[in-house]
C-alpha positions as CSV (number, residue, x, y, z in Angstrom):
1,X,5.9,-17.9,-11.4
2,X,5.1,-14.3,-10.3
3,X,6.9,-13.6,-6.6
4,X,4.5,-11.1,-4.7
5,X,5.4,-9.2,-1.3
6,X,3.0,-9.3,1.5
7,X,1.8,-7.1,4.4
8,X,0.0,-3.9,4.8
9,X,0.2,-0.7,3.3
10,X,0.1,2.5,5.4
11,X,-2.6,4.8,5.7
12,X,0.3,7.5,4.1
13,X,0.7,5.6,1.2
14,X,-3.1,4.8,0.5
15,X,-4.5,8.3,1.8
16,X,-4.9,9.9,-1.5
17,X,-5.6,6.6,-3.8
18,X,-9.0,5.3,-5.1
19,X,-10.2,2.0,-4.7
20,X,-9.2,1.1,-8.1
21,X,-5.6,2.7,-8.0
22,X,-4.6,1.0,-5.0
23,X,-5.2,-2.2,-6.1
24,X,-3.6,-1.5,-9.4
25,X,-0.6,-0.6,-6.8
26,X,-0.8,-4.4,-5.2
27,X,-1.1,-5.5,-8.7
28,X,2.0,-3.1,-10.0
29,X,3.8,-4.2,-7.0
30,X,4.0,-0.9,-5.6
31,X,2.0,-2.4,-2.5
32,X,1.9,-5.4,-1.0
33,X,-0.8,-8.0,-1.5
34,X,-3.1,-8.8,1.5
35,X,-1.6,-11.5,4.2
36,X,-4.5,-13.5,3.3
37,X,-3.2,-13.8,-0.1
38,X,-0.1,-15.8,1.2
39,X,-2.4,-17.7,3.7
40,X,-5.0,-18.8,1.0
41,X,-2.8,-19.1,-1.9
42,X,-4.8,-16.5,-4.7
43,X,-4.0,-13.2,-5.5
44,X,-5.1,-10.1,-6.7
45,X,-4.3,-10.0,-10.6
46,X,-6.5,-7.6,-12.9
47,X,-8.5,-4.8,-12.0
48,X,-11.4,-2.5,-13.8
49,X,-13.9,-0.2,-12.7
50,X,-16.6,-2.5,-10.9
51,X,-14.1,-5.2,-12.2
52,X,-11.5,-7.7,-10.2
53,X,-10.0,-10.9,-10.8
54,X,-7.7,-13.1,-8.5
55,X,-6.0,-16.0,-9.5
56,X,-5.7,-19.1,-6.8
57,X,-3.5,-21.9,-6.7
58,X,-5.5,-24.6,-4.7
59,X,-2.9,-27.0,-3.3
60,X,-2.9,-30.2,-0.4
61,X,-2.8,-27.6,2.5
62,X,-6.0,-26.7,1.6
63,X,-7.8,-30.3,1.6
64,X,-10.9,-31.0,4.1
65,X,-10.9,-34.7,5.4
66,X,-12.6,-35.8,2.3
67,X,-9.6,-35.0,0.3
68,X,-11.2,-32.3,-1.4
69,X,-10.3,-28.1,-1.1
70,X,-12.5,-27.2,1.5
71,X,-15.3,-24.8,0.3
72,X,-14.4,-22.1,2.1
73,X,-11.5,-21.5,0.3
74,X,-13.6,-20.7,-2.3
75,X,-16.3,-19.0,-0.7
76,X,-13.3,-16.7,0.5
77,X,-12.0,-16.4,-3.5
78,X,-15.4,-15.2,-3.8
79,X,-15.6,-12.7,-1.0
80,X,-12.1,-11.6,-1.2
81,X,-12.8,-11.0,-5.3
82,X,-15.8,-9.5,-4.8
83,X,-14.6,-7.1,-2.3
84,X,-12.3,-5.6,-4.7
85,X,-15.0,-5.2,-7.2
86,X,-16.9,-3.3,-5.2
87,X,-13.4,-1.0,-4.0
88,X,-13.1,-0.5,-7.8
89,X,-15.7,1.7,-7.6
90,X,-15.1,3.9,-4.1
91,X,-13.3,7.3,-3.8
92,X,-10.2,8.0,-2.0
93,X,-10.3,7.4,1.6
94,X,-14.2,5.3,1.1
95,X,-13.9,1.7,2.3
96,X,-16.1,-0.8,2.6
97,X,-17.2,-4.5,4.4
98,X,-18.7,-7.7,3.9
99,X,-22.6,-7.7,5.0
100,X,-23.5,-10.8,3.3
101,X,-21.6,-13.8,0.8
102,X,-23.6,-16.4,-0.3
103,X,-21.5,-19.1,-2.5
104,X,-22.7,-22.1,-4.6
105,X,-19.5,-24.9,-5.5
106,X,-20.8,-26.4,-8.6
107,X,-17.6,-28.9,-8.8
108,X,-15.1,-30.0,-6.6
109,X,-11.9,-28.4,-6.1
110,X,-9.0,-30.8,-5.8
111,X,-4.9,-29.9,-5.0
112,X,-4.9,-31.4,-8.7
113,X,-7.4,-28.4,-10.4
114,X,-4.6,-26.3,-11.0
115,X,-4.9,-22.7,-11.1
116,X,-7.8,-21.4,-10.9
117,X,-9.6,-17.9,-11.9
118,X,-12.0,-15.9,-9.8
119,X,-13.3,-12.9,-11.4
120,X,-16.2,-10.3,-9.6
121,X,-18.6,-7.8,-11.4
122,X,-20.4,-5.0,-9.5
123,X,-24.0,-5.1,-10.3
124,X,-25.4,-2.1,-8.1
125,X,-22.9,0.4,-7.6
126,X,-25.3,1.7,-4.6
127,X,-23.8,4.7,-2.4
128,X,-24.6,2.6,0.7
129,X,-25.2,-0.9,-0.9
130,X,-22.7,-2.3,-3.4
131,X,-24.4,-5.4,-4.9
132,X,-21.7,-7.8,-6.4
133,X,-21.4,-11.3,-8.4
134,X,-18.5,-13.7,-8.7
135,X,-17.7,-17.2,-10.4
136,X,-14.4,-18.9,-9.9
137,X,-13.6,-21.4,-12.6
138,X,-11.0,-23.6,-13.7
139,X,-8.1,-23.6,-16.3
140,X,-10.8,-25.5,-18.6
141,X,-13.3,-22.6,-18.3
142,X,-15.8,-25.0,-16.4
143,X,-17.5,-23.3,-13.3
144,X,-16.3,-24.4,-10.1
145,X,-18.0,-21.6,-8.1
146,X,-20.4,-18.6,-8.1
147,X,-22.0,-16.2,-5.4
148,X,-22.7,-12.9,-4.7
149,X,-21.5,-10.7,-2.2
150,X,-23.6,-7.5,-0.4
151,X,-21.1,-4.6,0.7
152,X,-21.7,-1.6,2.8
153,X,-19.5,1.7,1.9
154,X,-17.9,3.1,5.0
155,X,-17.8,6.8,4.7
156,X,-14.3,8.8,4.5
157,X,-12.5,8.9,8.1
158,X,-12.9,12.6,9.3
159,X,-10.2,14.2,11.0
């Protein structure tokens, strides 16, 4: 099992990095991954241009009263995966948020899934608008998940 370091990078060490190249640092290790990432249990784990994929390990802390992993643990696989699709494709210094995730749960999700796999592909690399889809499925290949997430690009901080 991988051991990842959590916690936020500084605006120095992220100044000059793209999108893409600081998440291949969280994935190298160089960074941290996201606090959320210890909180939720996935991680960032492959990264493309317009591309992401996290990994998740859905466990009993994450069970609703029905017994099931509540669904927003997945819709937040789905937004968190989604947002890093969309990063892929910003400059230096660009960042973006969440307007909109919409998520459908095709299966249930139990602490007994095992890991699962949530991967995100941009679909309108707007300059405003980043239009982005998502599935997270299990170890079987079997759809658990899918949605689509609406980002707005944040222009560059001016000094």
């Amino acid at each position: 099992m991988t051991t990842y370091h959590y916690g936020l990078a500084t605006p120095q060490q992220t100044a000059q990095l793209s999108g893409k190249e600081l998440l291949q640092a969280i994935i190298d290790g160089t960074l941290p991954q996201a606090p959320i990432s210890r909180t939720m249990a996935f991680w960032i784990v492959e990264v493309g241009d317009g591309f992401a994929a996290f990994e998740g390990e859905p466990g009993p802390q994450l069970l609703n009263p029905m017994g099931t992993v509540h669904g927003g643990w997945a819709l937040t696989l789905i937004d968190s995966v989604a947002g890093c699709a969309g990063l892929s494709t910003l400059p230096a210094g660009v960042g973006y948020t969440t307007v909109e995730t919409k998520g459908n749960f095709s299966r249930p999700i139990t602490h007994n899934t095992g890991r699962v796999r949530a991967e995100a592909r941009v679909v309108s690399p707007g300059r405003q608008i980043i239009s982005v889809e998502a599935k997270v499925v299990g170890a079987d290949g079997r759809v658990l998940s899918h949605g689509t997430s609406t980002l707005l690009v944040l222009p560059a901080n001016r000094a």
